[in-house]
N, C-alpha and C positions, 0 to 999 in steps of 0.2 A: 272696798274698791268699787268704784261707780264702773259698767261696762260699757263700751261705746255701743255696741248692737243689742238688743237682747230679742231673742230669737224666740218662735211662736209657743214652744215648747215652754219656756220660761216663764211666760206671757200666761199660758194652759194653770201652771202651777203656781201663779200669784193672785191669777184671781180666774176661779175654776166656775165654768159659767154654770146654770141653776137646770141650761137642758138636758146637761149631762149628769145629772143627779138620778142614780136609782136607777141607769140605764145598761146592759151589759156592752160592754167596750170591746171591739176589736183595732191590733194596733200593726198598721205597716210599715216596719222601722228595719233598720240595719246597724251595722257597727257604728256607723258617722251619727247615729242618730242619739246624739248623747248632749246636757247641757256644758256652761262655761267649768265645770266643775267634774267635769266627764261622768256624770251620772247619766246612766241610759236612760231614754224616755220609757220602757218600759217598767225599771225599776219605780220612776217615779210616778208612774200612772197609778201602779199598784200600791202605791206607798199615799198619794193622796188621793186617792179614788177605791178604797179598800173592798177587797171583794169582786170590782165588776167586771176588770177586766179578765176576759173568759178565751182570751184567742190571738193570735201572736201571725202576722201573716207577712213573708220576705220577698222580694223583687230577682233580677237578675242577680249570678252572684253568691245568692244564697245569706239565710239571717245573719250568721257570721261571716258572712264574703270571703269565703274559700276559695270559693272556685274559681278557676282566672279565667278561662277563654267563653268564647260564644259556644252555643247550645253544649255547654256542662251542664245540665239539670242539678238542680238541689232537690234535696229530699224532703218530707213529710217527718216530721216526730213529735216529740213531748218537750218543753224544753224544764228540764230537771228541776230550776231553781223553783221555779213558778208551779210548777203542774200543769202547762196547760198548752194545749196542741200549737204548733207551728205548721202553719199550710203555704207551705209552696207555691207561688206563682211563678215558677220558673220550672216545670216539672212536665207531666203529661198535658199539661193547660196552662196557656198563662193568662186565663180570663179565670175569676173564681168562682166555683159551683154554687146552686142553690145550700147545699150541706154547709158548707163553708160557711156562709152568710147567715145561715139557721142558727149561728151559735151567736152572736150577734143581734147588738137593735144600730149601734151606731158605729163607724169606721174610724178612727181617728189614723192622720198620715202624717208619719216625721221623716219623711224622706228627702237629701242632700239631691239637687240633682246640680246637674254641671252645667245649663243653657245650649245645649248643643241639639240640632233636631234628631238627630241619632242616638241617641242616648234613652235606654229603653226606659226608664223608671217611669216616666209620663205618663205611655202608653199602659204600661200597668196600672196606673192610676188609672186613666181614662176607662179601660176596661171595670175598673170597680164603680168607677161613678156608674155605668151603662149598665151594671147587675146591680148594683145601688136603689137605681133609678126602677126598676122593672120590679124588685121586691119592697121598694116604701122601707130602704132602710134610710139614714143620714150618714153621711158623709164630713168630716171636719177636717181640716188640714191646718199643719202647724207650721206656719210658713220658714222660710229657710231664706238668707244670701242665695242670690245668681253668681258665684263666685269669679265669675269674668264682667261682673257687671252689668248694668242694667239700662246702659245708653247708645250703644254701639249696638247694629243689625247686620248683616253681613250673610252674603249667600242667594242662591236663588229659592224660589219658593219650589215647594218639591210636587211635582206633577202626580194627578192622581193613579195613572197608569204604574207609577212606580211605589203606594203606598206598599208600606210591609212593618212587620215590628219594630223597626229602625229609621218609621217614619209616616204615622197613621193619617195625618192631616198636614195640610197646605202651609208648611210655617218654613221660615228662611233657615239656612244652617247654622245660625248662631241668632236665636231670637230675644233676647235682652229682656227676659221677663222671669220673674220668680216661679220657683215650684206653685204657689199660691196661684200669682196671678195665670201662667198658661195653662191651670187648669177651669178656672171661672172662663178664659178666651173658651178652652174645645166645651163645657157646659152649654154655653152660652151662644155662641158659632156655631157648632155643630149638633144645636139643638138633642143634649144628651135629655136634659131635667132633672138632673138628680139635685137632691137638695143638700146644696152645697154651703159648708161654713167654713168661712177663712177665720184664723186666728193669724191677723199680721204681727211681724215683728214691729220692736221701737228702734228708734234711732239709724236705720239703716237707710243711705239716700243711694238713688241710683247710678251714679257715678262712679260709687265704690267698688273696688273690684276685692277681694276675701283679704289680703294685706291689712288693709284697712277698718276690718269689721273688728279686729283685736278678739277672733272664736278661733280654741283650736283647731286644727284641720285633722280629720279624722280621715282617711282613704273608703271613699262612700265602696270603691272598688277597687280592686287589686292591681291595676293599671293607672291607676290617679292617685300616685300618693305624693304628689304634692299640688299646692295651687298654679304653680309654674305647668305644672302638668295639664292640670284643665284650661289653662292660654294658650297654650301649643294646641290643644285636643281637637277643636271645629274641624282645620285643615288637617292632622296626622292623621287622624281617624280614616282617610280616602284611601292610606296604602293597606289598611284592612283587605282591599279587593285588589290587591297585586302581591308580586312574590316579592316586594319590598318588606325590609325588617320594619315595623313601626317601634321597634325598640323593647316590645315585649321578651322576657326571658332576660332582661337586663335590669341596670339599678335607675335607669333614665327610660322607662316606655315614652312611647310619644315624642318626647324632646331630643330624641335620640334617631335617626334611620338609617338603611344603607343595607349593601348587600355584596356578596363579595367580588361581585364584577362593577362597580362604579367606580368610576373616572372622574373623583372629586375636583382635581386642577380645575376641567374645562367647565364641569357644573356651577362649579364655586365663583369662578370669573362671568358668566353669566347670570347666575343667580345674583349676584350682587350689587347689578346694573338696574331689575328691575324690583327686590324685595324691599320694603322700607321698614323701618321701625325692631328692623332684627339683625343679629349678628349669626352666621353660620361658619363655627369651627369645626374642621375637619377631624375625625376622630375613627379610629377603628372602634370596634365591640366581637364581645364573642356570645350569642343568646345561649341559654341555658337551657331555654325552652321554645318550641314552637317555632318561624320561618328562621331555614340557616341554624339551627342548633349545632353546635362545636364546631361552627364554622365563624372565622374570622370577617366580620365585614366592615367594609368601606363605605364612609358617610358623613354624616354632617351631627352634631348638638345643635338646635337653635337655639339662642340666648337673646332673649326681649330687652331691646334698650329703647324701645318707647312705645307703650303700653297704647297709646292713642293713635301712634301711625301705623303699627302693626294690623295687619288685616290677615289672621292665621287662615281662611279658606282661601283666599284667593292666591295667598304667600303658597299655600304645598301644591296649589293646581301649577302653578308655573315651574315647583321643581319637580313635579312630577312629569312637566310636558319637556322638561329637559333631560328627565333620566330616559326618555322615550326618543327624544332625539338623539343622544349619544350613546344608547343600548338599545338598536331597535329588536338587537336576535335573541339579545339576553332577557329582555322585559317582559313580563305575558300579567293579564288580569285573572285572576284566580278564577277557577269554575264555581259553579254551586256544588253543595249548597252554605247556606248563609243564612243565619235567624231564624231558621224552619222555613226558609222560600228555596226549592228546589230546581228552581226552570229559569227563572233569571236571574244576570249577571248579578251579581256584589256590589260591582262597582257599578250599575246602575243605580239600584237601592239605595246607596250611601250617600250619591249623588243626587238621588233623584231625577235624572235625566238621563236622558238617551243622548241626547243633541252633543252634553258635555265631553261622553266618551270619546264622539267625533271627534270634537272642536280641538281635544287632547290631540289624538291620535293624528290627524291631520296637519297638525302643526298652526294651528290655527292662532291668530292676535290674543293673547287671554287676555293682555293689558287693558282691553274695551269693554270686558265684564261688567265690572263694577258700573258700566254707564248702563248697561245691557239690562241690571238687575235695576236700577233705579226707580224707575215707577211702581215694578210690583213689590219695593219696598215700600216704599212712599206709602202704596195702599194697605200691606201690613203694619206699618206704624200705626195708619190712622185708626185702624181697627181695632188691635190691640191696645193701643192705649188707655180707651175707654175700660179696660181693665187692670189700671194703674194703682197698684195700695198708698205705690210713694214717690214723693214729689222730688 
């Protein structure tokens, strides 16, 4: 069977380059991080690279993605099959020690990420390029699908005042570029120097959103287990920093919200004036875990009926500044802390911006956003695209 995509990992194992010959290998992978044939990249590193790889290192989540929510630390250990240590970047540090990297000459990265600027896996990268960089190790990554695609940009650029691990550098909320490519952009931009090797994929164009790569979908994390999940994700991900349910503790995270004082009728009949590209049916849930647990709430499913008119950040700013109009005593933005940032809001961080809180809170036009955000898209395309693998 011929594959439509074949993924960097694949790419690593058909023809295994001559640098990495005789080199000891460290690998930052997870459960998603597996070929069309669900072999783990670490099986198969060790299986065609025998002997070298020496170290085993996991992101938010943890190497098995146990763990569901934010700051749950993963642990440090052995992993049994292999022998050989597993170090945590999500633990007391989520930048990786000199020790860490002592076991090590070269990094290899098979990380899934989902295109969203919040979305911590980047930043874990980014941090290993900048320790990378400082000890003369290398760096390789095995490039992955943007599973939302790679031609759509969406969101404001996120203000330095509000950098945090949920958003280290200046990129829009849904930046349309592969694990590969956004990390040659922060190399490159933000003058890290690490010496960096892409291994792109084949056959993947940027248009394609994960449907169409024909790779199974593996939940990179416990809240995205499907690819409907990470389309909805850009915009759900902002009731993180409210006492809205974003659906966690359910069978639908994300694509699912509500809470047990919303007033769907009057949401619904507005919402449906200004979201395009989506359908919002009405639905109760009960979480199992985390905001509203054994409690019944009130809400909406989004369900995407056109993939190109949908604008998922700008679609939940508008139902978010609705559920804030017809719940103003009910609604509140969650306190810190949040990602290990202790002093400001959540919902800045997520956002990026201060101004947006407002704009929400005020009742301000959001329909004018997207003109709002145009230019300093405009000048992040142009930038980023110079770190383009595919055409």
């Amino acid at each position: 069977m011929k594959y439509k995509v074949t993924i960097g990992l694949e790419n690593l194992i058909t023809d295994p380059p001559e640098y990495l010959m005789g080199k000891r290998l460290g690998l930052l992978s997870n459960p998603a991080s597996v070929d069309h044939h669900f072999n783990h990249a670490s099986r198969l590193i060790h299986e065609f690279f025998p002997g070298q790889l020496k170290a085993l290192f996991s992101p938010q989540h943890g190497f098995y993605a146990e763990k569901q929510d934010n700051m749950i630390e993963s642990g440090h250990f052995l992993e049994p099959e292999l022998n050989i240590p597993v170090n945590s970047l999500y633990n007391d540090t989520r930048i990786p020690t000199k020790e860490m990297f002592d076991q090590i000459d070269v990094l290899l990265v098979d990380i899934q990420d989902v295109g969203t600027r919040v979305y911590t896996f980047i930043y874990t990268v980014s941090y290993c390029l900048e320790v990378a960089a400082k000890l003369d190790k290398q760096v390789v990554i095995l490039d992955r699908p943007n599973p939302i695609g790679g031609t759509q940009v969406e969101g404001n650029i996120l203000s330095k005042e509000f950098a945090s691990f949920v958003g280290r550098f200046p990129i829009p909320m849904r930046h349309g570029l592969t694990i590969g490519e956004i990390l040659q952009f922060f190399n490159q931009e933000f003058h890290i120097g690490c010496d960096l090797t892409i291994i792109p994929m084949t056959g993947w164009k940027r248009q394609m959103v994960w449907q169409d790569t024909r790779l199974p979908w593996i939940a990179p994390s416990p809240n995205l287990p499907t690819p409907q999940s990470c389309m909805v994700y850009p915009g759900q991900v902002i009731f993180e920093g409210t006492n809205i349910s974003e659906g966690r503790g359910t069978a639908l995270p994300f694509e699912q919200f509500g809470a047990p004082f919303l007033y769907t009728i009057k949401i619904k009949a507005e919402a449906d004036e200004m979201i395009k590209g989506a359908c919002l049916r009405p639905v109760n849930f009960e979480p199992t875990s985390g905001k509203w647990q054994g409690n019944v709430c009130k809400g909406f499913q989004i369900h995407i009926t056109s993939m190109d008119e949908f604008k998922p950040y700008l679609s939940s700013l508008l139902l978010m500044q609705l559920i804030i109009k017809h719940h103003r005593d009910e609604f509140n933005f969650t306190p810190p802390p949040y990602e290990y940032e202790y002093e400001r809001m959540p919902i800045d961080l997520i956002l990026g911006s201060k101004s947006l809180r407002k704009k929400l809170t005020n009742l301000e036009d959001l329909t004018l956003l997207s003109d709002q955000w145009s230019q300093e898209l405009a000048t992040f395309k142009s930038i980023s695209r110079k770190y383009h693998l595919y055409e």
